[in-house]
C-alpha positions in Angstrom: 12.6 -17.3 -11.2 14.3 -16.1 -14.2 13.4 -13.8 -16.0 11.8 -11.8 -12.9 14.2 -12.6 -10.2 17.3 -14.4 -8.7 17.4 -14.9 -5.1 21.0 -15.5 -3.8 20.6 -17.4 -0.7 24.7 -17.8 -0.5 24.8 -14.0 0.5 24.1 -13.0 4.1 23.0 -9.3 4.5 26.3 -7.6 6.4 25.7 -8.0 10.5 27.8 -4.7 10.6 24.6 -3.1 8.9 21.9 -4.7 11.0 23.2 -3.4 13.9 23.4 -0.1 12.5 20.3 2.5 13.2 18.6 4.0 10.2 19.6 7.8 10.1 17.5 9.2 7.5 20.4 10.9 5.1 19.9 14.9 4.8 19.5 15.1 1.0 15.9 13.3 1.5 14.9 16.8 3.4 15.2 19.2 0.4 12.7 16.9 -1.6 8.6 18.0 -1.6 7.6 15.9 0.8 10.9 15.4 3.1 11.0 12.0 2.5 12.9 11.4 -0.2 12.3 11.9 -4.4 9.1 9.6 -5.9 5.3 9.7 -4.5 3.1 9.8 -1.2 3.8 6.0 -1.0 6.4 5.0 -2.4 10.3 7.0 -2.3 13.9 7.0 -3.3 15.8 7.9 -0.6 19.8 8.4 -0.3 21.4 5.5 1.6 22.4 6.3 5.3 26.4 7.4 5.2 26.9 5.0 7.9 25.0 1.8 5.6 26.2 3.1 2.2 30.3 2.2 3.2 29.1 -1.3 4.9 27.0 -2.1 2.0 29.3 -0.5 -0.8 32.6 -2.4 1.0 30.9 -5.6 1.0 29.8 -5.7 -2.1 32.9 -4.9 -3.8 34.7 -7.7 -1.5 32.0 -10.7 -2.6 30.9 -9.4 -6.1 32.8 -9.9 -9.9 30.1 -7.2 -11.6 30.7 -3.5 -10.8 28.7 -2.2 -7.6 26.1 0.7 -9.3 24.6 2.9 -7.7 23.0 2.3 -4.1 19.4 4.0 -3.1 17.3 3.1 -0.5 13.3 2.6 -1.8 10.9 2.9 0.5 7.4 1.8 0.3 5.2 2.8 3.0 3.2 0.7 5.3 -0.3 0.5 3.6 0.6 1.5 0.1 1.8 -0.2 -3.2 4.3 1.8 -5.2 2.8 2.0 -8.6 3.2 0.2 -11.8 6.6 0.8 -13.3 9.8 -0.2 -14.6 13.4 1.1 -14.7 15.2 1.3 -18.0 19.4 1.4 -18.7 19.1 4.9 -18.4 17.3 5.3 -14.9 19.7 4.6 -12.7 22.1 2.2 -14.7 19.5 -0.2 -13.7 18.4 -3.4 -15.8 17.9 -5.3 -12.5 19.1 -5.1 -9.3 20.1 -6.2 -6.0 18.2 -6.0 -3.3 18.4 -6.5 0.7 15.1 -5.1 2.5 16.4 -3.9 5.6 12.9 -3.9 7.4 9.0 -4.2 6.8 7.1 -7.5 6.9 9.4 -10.1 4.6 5.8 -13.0 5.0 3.4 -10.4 3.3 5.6 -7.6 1.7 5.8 -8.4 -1.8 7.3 -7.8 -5.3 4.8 -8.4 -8.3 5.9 -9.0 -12.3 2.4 -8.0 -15.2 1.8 -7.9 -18.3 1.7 -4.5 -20.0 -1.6 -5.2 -22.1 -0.1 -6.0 -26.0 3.3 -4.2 -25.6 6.8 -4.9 -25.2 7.6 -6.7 -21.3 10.5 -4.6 -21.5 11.0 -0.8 -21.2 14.1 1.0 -23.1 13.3 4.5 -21.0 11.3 5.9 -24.8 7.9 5.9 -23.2 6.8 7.1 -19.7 8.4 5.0 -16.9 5.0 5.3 -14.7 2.1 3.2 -16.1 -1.3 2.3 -13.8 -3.9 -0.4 -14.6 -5.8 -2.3 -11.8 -6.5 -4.9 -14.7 -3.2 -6.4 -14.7 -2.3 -9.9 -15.3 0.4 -11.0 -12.8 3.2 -13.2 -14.2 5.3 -13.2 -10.7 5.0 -12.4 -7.4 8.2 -12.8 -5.0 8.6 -12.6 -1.2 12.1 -11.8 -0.4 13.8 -13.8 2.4 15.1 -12.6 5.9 18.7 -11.5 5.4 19.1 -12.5 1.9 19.4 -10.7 -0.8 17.5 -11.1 -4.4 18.1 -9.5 -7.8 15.2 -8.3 -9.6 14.1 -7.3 -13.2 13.7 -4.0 -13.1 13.3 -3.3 -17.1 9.9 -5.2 -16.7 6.8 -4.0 -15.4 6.9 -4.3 -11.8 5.4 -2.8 -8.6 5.5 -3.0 -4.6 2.7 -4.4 -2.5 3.0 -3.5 1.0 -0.7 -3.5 2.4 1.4 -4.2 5.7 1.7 -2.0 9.3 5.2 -1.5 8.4 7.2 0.6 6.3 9.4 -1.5 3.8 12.9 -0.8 3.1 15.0 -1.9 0.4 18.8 -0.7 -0.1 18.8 -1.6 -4.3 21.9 -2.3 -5.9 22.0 -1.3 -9.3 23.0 -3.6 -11.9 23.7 -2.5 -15.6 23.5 -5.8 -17.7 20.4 -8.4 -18.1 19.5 -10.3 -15.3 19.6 -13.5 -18.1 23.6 -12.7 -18.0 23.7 -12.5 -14.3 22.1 -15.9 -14.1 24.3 -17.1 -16.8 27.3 -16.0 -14.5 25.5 -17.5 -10.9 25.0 -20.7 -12.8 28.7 -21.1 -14.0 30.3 -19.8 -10.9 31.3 -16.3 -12.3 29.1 -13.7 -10.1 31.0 -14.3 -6.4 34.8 -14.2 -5.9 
């Protein structure tokens, strides 16, 4: 549901990669907590050398738009990451795409709020991090088994995963609007 998300059901996630085990990668140890860069429940973590070439390869061999950068979020089992969204300048990220690799796909979600009378949309001038439990929700997706989905990063979002399972997401980053990534699905443009 534009201008949130764009799920792209003609993708499979690669088999290659589901048969893979997770190996945590070794630059997540020299964080704080050991687990990765971000907070108690919620982390970026460096894609497993093993995923990031499957992932990175098939990409490249399906996609038109550059491949960004690849990170692997993880939001813990009973936790929410917080409010927050990612400008251009975080990560080369306006949206991106998205495959959860595990966690609880029926009540694992992604939510879309207001942020009170402000801009939707963050340029990276103010604070990335904003919390407020009175929130009014404009989206809320559930991604689909073995399917990935693009989401709108540069508007408020957040994690819910109130779950007994740790959710993983390998997050593609995406440097242009996810309006001109629709624009290309629609018209044929985004595959090869």
């Amino acid at each position: 549901m534009i201008p949130y998300y764009l799920d792209l059901p003609q993708l499979d996630i690669p088999q290659e990669l589901v048969e893979s085990k997770y190996i945590q990668h070794p630059m997540d140890f020299l964080s704080p907590s050991g687990s990765g860069m971000g907070g108690k429940n919620f982390q970026y973590r460096g894609v497993p050398t093993n995923w990031y070439s499957i992932v990175k390869t098939y990409l490249e061999s399906v996609l038109t738009i550059p491949v960004g950068s690849l990170t692997l979020l993880n939001t813990n089992k009973d936790a929410s990451s917080p409010w927050h969204a990612e400008g251009p300048n975080t990560f080369g990220r306006r949206c991106a795409l998205n495959f959860m690799v595990s966690g609880d796909f029926k009540k694992s979600y992604v939510q879309w709020c207001t942020r009170g009378e402000e801009e939707l949309e963050t340029n990276d001038s103010r604070g990335a991090w904003w919390e407020d439990d009175n929130m009014k929700v404009l989206a809320e997706h559930r991604m689909t088994l073995g399917k990935p989905t693009i989401y709108n990063t540069m508007h408020w979002h957040r994690v819910f995963n109130f779950t007994d399972q740790d959710r993983m997401v390998i997050s593609m980053a995406i440097n242009e609007p996810i309006e001109k990534i629709y624009e290309m699905y629609e018209s044929g443009e985004l595959f090869k």
